[in-house]
C-alpha positions as CSV (number, residue, x, y, z in Angstrom):
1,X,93.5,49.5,-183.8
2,X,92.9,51.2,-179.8
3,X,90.4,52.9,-181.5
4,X,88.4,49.9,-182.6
5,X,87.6,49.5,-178.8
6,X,86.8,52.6,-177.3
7,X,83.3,52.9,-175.7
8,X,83.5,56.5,-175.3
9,X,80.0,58.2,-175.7
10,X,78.1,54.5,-175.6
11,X,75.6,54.1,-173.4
12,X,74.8,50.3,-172.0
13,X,72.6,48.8,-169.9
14,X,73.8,46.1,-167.6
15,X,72.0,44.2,-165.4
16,X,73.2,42.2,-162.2
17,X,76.0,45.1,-162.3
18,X,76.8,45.7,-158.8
19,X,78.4,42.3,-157.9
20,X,80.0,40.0,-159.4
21,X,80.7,39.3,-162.6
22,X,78.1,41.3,-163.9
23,X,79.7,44.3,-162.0
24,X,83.2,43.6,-163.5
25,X,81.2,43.7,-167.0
26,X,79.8,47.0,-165.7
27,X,83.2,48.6,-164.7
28,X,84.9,47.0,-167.9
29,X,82.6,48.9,-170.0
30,X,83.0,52.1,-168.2
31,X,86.8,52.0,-168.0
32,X,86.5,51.8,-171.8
33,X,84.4,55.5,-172.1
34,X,81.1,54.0,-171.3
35,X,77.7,55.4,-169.4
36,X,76.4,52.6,-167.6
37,X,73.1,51.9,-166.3
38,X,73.2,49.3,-163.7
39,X,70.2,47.1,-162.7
40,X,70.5,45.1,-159.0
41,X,67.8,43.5,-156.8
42,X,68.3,46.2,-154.5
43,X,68.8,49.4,-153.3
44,X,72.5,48.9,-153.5
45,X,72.2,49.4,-157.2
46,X,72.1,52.9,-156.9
47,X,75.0,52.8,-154.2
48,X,77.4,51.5,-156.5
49,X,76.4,53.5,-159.1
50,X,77.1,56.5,-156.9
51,X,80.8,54.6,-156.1
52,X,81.5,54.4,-159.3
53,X,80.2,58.4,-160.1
54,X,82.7,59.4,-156.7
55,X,85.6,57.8,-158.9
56,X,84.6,59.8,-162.0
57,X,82.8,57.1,-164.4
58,X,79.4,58.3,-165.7
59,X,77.0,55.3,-163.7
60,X,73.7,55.1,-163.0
61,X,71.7,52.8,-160.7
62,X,67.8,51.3,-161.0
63,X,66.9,48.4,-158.3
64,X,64.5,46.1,-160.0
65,X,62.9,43.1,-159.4
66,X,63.9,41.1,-163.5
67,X,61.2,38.3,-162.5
68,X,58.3,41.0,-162.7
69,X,57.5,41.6,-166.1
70,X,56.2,44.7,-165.8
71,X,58.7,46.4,-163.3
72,X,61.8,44.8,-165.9
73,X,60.3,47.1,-169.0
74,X,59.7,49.9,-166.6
75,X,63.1,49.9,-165.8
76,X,64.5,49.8,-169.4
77,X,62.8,52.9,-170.4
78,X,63.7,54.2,-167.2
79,X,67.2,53.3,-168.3
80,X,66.5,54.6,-171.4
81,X,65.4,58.1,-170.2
82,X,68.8,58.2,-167.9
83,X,70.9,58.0,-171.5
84,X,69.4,60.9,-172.8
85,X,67.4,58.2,-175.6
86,X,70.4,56.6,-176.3
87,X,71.1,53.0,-176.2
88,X,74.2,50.7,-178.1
89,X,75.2,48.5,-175.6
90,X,73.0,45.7,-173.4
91,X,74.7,43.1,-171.3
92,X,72.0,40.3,-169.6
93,X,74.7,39.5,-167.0
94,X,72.0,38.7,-164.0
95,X,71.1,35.2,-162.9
96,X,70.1,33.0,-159.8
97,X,70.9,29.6,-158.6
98,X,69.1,26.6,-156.8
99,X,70.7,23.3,-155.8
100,X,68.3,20.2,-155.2
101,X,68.6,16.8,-156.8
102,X,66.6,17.0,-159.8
103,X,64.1,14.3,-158.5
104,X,63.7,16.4,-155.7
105,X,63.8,20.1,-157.6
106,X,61.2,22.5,-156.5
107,X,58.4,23.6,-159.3
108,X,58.6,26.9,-157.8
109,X,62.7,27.1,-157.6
110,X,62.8,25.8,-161.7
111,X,60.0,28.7,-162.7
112,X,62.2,31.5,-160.4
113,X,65.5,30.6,-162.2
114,X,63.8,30.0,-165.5
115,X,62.0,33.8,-164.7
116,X,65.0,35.5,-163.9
117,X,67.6,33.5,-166.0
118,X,66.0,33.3,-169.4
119,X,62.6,34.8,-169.6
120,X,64.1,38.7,-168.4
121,X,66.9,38.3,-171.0
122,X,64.7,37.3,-173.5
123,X,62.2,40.7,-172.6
124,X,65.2,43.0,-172.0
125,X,66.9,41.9,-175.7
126,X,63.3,42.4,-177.2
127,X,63.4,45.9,-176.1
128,X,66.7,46.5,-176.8
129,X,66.5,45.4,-180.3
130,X,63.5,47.2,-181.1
131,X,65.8,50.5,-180.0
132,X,68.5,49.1,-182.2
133,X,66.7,48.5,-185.2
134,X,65.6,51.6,-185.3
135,X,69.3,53.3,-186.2
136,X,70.5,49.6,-187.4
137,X,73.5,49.4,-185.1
138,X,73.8,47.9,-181.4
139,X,75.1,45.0,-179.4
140,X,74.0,42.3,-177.0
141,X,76.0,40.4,-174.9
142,X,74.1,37.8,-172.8
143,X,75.8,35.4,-170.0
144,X,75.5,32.0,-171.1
145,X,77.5,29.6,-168.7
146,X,79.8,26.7,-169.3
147,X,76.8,24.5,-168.2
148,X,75.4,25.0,-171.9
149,X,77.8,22.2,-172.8
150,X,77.0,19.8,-169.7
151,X,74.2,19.6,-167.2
152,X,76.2,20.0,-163.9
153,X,74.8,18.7,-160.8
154,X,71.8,19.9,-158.7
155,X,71.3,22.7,-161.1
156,X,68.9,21.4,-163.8
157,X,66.9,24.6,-164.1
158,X,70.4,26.6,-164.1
159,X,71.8,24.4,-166.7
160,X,68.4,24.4,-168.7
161,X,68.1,28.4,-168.4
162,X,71.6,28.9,-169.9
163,X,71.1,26.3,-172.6
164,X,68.4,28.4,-173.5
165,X,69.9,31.9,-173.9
166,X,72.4,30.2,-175.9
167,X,70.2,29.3,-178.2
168,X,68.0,32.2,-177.6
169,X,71.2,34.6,-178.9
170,X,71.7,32.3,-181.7
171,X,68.3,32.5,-182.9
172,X,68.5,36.8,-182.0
173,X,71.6,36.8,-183.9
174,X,70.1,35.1,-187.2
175,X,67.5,37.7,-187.6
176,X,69.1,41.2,-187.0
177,X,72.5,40.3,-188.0
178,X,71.8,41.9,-191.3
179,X,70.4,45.0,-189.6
180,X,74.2,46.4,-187.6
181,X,73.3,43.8,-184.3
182,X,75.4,41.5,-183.1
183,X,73.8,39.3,-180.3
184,X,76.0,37.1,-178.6
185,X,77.4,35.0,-175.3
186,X,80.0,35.1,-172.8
187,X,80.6,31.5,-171.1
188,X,82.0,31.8,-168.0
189,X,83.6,29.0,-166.5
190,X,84.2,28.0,-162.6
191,X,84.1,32.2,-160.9
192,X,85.0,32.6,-157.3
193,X,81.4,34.4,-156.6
194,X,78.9,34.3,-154.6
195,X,77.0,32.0,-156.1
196,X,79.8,29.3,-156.3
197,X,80.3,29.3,-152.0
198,X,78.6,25.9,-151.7
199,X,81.8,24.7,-154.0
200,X,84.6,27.3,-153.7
201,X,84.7,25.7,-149.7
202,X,88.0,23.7,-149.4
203,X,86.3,20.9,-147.5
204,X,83.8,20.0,-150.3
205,X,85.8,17.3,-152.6
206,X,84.2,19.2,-155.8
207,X,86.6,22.1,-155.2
208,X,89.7,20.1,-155.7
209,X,88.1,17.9,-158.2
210,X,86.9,21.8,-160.6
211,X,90.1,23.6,-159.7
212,X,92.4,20.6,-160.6
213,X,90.8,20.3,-164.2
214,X,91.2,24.0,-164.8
215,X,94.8,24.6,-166.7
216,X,95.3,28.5,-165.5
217,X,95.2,27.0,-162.1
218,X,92.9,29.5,-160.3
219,X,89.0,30.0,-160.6
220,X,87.7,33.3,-162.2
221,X,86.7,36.5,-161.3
222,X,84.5,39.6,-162.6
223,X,88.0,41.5,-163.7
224,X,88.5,38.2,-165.8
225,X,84.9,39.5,-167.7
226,X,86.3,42.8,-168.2
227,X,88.2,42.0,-171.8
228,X,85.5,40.1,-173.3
229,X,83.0,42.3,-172.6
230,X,84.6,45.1,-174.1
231,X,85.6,43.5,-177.1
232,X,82.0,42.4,-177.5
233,X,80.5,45.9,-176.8
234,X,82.6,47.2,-179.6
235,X,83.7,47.7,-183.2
236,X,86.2,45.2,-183.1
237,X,83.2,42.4,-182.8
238,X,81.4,43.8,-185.7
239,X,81.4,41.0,-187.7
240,X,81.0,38.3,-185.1
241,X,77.6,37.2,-184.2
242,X,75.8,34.5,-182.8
243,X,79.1,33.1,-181.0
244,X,79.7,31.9,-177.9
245,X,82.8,33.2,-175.7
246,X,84.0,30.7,-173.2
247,X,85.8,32.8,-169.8
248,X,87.0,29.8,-168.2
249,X,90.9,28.9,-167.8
250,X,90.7,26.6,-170.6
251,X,88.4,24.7,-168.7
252,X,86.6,23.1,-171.4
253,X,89.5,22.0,-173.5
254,X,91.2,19.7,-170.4
């Protein structure tokens, strides 16, 4: 049964890898006999790749902007070249935030989330599939968010991008599932991350009002990625498709 989840010899992609939860997706994947390629806005992603090298995981880093088009499919085959032409894994775990009111949301902060939140997945599961279908085996796990279910508030472009690559893997899911791919979502819930500091701040009353509505008491974190991730990435997902993983505490069900 062990067996049925060891990564050893895969080689994934995973972008937003070096923070995060994308970077306990990353180091999840790894720990599980995975080579990792780890796409960051920065510079830094080639500094945690060489972190995780020092600790004796096979990691590779490529900073890329995901909101060019042309730099994103440079740096899958790029990625590509790095695992020696192989690819089974792909994990779109990258994503930005804006908060405004929606009657006061910024054309240019909706396109930049949209860009970066839904188009880029979209791209990067295009190429990966084509790679897949090729030897008919492969999987795709993109981040969806519990805000697929409700709109949230001040995040109408976040909300609309993740509704989106829901349905996005759905509709992935419907056409290569006969082919050896399964495409589908993690939900994370409420994560103590960077991109929750305007609400994990004690003094804003939305803190209290999230963490007393989650039932394991605590908000997530990227080690609480780790499990699904791996189960997703491997054989022991290999008939479950299109599906939709909530990572939340049980948030959804209080």
């Amino acid at each position: 049964m062990l067996d049925m989840f060891d990564l050893t010899g895969h080689k994934a992609i995973v972008t937003g890898g070096t923070r995060g939860l994308g970077r306990g997706a990353a180091e999840g994947l790894m720990e599980a006999g995975a080579e990792a390629v780890i796409f960051g806005s920065s510079e830094k992603a080639r500094e945690v790749a060489a972190e995780y090298c020092a600790k004796g995981f096979k990691c590779h880093g490529i900073a890329v902007d995901l909101a060019d088009a042309e730099a994103r499919e440079k740096a899958f085959y790029e990625a590509l070249e790095l695992l020696g032409g192989e690819l089974q894994i792909l994990i779109n775990a990258a994503g930005v935030q804006s908060r405004h009111k929606c009657e006061e949301f910024p054309m240019e902060d909706w396109n930049r989330v949209l860009n970066v939140n839904l188009n880029a997945p979209f791209a990067l599961c295009q190429l990966a599939g084509r790679e897949f279908l090729k030897k008919g085996y492969g999987k795709i796990i993109n981040f969806s968010s519990m805000t697929f279910h409700f709109g949230g508030f001040t995040i109408p472009a976040y909300a609309a991008s993740k509704g989106g690559v829901t349905q996005m893997t759905k509709a992935f899911c419907n056409e290569w599932a006969g082919h050896g791919i399964t495409v589908n979502c993690v939900a994370p819930g409420y994560m103590d991350t960077e991109m929750n500091t305007a609400l994990t701040d004690p003094n804003n009353p939305r803190f209290k009002e999230i963490s007393d509505r989650i039932p394991a008491h605590r908000w997530g974190t990227g080690e609480d990625m780790k499990g699904a991730c791996v189960f997703l990435a491997s054989h022991a997902s290999d008939y479950i498709n299109g599906a939709v993983l909530p990572v939340d505490g049980g948030y959804l069900v209080k």
